[in-house]
C-alpha positions in Angstrom: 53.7 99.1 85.9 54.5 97.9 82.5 56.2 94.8 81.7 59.2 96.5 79.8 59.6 99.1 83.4 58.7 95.6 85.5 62.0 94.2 83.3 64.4 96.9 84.1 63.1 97.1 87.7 63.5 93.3 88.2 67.4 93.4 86.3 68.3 96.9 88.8 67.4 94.9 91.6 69.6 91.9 91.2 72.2 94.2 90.0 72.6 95.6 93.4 71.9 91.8 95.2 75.0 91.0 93.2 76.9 94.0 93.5 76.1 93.3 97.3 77.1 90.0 97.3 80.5 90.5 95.7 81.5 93.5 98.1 80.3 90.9 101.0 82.1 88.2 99.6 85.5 90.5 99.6 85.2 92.5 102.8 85.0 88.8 104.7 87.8 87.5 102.9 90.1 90.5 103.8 93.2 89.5 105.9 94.4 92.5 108.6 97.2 93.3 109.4 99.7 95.6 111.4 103.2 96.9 111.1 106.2 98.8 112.6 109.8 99.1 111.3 112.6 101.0 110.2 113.1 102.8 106.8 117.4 103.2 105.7 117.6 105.3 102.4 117.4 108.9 101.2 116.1 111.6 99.3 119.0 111.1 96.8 120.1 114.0 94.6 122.2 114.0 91.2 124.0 117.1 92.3 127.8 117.4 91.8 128.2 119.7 94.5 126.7 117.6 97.1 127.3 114.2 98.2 124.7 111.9 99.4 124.3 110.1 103.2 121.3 107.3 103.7 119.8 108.0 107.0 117.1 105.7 109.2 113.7 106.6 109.6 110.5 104.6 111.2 107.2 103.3 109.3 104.6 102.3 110.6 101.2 101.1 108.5 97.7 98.9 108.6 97.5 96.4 105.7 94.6 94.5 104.4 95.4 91.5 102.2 92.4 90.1 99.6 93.8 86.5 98.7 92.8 85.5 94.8 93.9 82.3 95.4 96.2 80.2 97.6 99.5 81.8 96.1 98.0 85.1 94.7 97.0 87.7 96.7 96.4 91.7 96.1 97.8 94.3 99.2 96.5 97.6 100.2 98.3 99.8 102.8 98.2 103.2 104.6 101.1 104.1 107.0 103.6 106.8 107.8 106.8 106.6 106.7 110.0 108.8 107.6 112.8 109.3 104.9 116.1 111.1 106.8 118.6 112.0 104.0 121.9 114.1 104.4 123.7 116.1 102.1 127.4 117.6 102.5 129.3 119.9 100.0 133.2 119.0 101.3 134.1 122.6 99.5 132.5 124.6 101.6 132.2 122.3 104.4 128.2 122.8 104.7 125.5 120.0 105.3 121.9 119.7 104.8 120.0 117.2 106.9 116.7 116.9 105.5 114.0 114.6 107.8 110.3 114.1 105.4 107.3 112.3 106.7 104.8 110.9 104.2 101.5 109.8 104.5 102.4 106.4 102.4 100.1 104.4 100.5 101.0 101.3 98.5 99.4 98.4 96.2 100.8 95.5 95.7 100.6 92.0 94.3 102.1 89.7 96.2 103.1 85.4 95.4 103.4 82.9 97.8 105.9 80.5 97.5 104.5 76.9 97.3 107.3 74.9 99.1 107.6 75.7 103.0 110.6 75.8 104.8 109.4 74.5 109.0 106.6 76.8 109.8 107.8 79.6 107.4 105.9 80.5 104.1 107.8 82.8 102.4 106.6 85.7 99.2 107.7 88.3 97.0 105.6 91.4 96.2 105.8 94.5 93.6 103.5 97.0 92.6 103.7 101.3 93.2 103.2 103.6 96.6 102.2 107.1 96.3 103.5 109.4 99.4 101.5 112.5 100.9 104.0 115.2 102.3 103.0 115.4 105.9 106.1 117.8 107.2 109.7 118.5 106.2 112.3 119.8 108.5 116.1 120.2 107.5 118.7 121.7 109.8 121.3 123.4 108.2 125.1 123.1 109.2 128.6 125.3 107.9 131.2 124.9 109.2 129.7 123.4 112.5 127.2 126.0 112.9 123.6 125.1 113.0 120.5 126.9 112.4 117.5 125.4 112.3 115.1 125.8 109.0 111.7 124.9 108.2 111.5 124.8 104.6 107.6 123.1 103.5 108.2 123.9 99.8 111.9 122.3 99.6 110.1 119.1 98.9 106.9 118.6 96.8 104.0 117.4 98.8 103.5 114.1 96.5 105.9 111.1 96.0 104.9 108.3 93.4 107.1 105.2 93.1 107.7 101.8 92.8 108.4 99.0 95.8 109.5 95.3 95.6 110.0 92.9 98.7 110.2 89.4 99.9 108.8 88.1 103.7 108.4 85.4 105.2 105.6 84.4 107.5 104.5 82.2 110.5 101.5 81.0 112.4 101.2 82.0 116.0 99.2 80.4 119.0 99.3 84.2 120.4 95.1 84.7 120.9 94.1 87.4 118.3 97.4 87.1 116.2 96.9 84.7 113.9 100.4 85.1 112.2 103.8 87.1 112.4 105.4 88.1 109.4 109.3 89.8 108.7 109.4 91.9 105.6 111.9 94.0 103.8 111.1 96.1 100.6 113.0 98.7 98.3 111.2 101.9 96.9 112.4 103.8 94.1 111.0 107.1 93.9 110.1 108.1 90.2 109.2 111.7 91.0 111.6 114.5 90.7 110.5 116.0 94.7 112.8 118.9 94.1 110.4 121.8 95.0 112.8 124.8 94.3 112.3 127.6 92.0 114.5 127.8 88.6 115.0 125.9 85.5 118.6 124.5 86.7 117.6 122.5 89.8 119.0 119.6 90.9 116.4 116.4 90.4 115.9 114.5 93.6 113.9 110.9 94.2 113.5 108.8 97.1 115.2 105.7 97.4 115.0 103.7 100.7 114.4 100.4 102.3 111.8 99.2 105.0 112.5 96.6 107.1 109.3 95.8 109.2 107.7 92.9 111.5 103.8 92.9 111.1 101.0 91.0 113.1 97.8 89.2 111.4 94.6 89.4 112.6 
């Protein structure tokens, strides 16, 4: 082996020892955590014909937290989330309830607020979710008639948007929780999830809020 292949052999190998390292050094300073809540909001359309109801829906979702520092800190989460959304024409006395489950997956970077209030710490967060389609019902209603539809290409199976929130957080002597935390965001939706055929379509964007109380492990 020659010195100039002993060189790049030598330089690969500490490469990877750092590459290693960092990844290490990450993974052990990720924070866990786990949620449940309730979403309130809408798949809101800018129809004329139709007005628009806000329904409530559940999330649920596993977060891990990688702290830069003591008031910075960058969060990655995978849940489920349920948007319910109503729409009723008056005219011809017809609703559309439309329920959508998404796969939901959001980043976010989050401050901590220096000053301390008791035990609470409180934060504010913003950064952008993207949403998987994972099923669409809607149940459609004239004149108090139902009939049940099924309608998978109503709504476009991807969702990209933008989400903001405040929580506020407290230490626990509860075993493996280390800490509770209350948390409310808003997401606006900045895709047009209107699905239907034509050129004329009315755009519609999700726009809800999640209220949610999460345990730290």
């Amino acid at each position: 082996m020659n010195k100039k292949t002993l060189s790049i052999f030598v330089a690969a190998v500490m490469v990877a020892l750092s590459t290693s390292a960092v990844n290490a050094n990450v993974l052990s300073g990720l924070e866990y955590s786990a949620n449940v809540g309730l979403t309130y909001g809408q798949s809101k359309t800018d129809s004329k014909t139709f007005d628009n109801e806000s329904g409530a829906g559940f999330a649920v979702q596993g977060q891990a937290k990688y702290r830069i520092n003591e008031n910075v800190a960058i969060n990655a989460g995978l849940g489920v989330n349920q948007i319910n959304s109503e729409w009723t024409n008056d005219a011809t006395k017809s609703t559309v309830e439309n329920t959508v489950t998404y796969v939901n997956i959001p980043v976010t970077a989050e401050y901590t607020i220096p000053k301390q209030a008791g035990r609470f710490t409180f934060a504010v967060e913003g950064g952008a979710y993207a949403g998987i389609k994972l099923s669409e019902d809607s149940e459609f209603k004239l004149d108090g008639v139902k009939q049940e539809v099924s309608d998978e290409d109503g709504i476009k199976g991807a969702d990209f948007g933008l989400t903001f929130g405040a929580s506020a957080t407290t230490q626990t002597d509860l075993g493996a929780i280390k800490a509770i935390t209350v948390a409310a965001n808003y997401n606006v939706g900045l895709t047009d999830i209107n699905d239907a055929d034509g050129d004329d379509q009315d755009e519609i964007k999700n726009n809800y809020l999640t209220a949610a109380i999460s345990g730290q492990f």
